[in-house]
C-alpha positions as MATLAB code, in Angstrom:
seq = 'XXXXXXXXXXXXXXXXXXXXXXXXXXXXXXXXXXXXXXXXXXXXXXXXXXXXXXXXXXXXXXXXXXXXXXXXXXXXXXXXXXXXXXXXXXXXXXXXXXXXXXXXXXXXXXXXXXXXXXXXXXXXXXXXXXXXXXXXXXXXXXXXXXXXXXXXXXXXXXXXX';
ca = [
       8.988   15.727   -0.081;
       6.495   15.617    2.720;
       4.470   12.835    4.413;
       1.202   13.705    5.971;
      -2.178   12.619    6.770;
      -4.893   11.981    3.907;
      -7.394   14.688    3.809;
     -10.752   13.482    2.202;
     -10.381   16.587   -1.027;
      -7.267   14.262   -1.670;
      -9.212   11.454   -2.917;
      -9.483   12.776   -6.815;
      -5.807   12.600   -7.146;
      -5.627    8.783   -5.283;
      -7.766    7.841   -7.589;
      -6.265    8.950  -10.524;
      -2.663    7.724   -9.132;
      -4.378    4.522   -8.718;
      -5.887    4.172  -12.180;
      -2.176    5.291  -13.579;
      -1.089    1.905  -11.357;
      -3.143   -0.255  -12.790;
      -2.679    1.067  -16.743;
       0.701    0.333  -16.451;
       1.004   -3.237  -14.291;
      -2.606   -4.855  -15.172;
      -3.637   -3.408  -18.490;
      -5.234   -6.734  -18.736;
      -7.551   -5.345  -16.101;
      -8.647   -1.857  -17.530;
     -11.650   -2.308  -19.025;
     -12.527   -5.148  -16.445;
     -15.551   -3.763  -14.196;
     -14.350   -5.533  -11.182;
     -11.781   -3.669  -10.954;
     -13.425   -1.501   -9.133;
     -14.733   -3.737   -6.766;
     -11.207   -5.403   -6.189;
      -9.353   -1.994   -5.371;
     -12.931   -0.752   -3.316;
     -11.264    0.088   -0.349;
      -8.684    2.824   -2.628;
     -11.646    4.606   -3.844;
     -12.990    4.960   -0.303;
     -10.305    5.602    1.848;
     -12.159    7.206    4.642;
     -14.986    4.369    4.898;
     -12.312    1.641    4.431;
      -9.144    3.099    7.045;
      -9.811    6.062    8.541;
     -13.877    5.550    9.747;
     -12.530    1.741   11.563;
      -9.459    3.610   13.004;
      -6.951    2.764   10.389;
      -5.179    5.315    8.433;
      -3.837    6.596    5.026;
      -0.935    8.818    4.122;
       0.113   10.769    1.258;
       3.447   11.994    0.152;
       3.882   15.739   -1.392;
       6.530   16.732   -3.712;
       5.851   20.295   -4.637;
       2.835   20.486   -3.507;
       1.215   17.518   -5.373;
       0.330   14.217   -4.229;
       3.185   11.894   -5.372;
       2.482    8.534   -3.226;
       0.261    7.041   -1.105;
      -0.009    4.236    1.904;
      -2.313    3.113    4.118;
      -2.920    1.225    7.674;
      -5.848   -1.067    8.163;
      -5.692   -2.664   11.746;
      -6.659   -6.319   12.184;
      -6.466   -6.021   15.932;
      -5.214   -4.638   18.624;
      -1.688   -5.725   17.984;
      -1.368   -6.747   14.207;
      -1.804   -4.356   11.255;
      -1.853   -4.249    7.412;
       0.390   -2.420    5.261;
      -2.067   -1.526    2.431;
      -1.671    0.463   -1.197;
       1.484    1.787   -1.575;
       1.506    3.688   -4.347;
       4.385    6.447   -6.184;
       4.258    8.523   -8.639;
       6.039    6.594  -11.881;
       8.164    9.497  -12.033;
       8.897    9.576   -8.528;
       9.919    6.488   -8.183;
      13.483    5.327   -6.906;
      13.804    8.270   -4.475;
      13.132    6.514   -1.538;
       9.243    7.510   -1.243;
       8.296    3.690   -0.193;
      10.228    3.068    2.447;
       9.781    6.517    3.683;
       5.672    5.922    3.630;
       6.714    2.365    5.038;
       8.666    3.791    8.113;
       5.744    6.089    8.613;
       3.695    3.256    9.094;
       5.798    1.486   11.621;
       6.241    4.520   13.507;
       2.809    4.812   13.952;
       2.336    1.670   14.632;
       5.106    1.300   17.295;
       3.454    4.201   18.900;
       0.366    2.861   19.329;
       1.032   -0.898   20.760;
       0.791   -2.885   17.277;
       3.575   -5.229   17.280;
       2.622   -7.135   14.794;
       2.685   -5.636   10.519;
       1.877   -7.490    7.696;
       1.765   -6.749    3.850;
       1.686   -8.423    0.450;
       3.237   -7.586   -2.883;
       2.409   -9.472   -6.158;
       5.925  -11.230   -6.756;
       6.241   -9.350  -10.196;
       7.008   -6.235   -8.056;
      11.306   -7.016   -7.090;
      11.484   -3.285   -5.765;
       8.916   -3.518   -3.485;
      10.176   -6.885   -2.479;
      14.021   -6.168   -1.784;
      12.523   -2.808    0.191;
      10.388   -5.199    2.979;
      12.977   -7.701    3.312;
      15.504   -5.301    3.633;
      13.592   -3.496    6.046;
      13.179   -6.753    7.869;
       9.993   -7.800    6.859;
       9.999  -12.122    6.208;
       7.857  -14.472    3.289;
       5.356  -16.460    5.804;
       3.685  -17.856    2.292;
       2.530  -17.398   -0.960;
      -0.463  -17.612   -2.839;
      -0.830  -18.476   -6.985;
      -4.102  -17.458   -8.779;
      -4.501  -17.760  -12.130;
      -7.604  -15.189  -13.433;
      -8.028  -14.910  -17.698;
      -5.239  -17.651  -18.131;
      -2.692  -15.510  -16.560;
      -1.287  -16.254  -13.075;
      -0.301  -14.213  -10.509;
       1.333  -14.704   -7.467;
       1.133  -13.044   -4.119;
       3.939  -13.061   -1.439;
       2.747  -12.345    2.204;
       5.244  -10.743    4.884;
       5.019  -10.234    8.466;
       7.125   -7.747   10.730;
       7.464   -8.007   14.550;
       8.558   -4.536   15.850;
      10.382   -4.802   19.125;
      11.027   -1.755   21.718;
];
């Protein structure tokens, strides 16, 4: 496995990694138009995170795309873990937290002290990997869309030096 920078002839395979993701955790969302408009930013990764100086990386396993993450910057200091995507049948090999370290090693390079990220609370992998990588609840947020409700838990990371 390999991390590296998203190249724009990537962005067939994102999207169809994406569309797999939302099959199989909102089906009740598949046939729902806005969709689209919700996950806008995934099917425009260059005008969304790499054009405002964010940016996106992809994982490889045998030369296919098996995972994605991006980095959209709120400011100098503070920055947004966005999309993190694997593979279903990559999952549990570590791919997350690997796309997550690249992300705060980029960041800590480049002065951002500051990472945030949200998870819907259904996800418990993705929520023992941040807070055992440090990351802390600062709130949550229930919305209920269709008569089904959904809650969002919001984390924050300081990096020190």
């Amino acid at each position: 496995m390999r991390i590296r920078d998203f190249k724009s002839t990537d962005q067939a395979e994102i999207n169809r990694l994406q569309q797999a993701f939302m099959l199989e955790f909102f089906p009740e969302f598949a046939n729902d138009p806005g969709q689209f408009e919700w996950n806008a930013d995934i099917y425009a990764i260059d005008e969304y995170y790499i054009k405002p100086g964010g940016k996106f990386w992809v994982t490889e396993t045998s030369d296919r795309i098996t995972g994605f993450g991006g980095l959209h910057q709120l400011d100098s200091s503070t920055a947004e873990i966005k999309r993190v995507r694997i593979d279903a049948l990559h999952r549990g090999k570590g791919l997350g937290k690997s796309i997550v370290k690249q992300i705060e090693n980029f960041c800590a390079c480049n002065a951002i002290s500051k990472i945030l990220v949200d998870t819907d609370n259904r996800f418990d992998v993705a929520k023992a990997m941040y807070t055992a990588m440090g990351y802390q609840i600062y709130r949550s947020e229930t919305e209920t869309k269709n008569g089904l409700v959904y809650t969002d838990n919001f984390y924050v990371k300081t990096l020190t030096e």
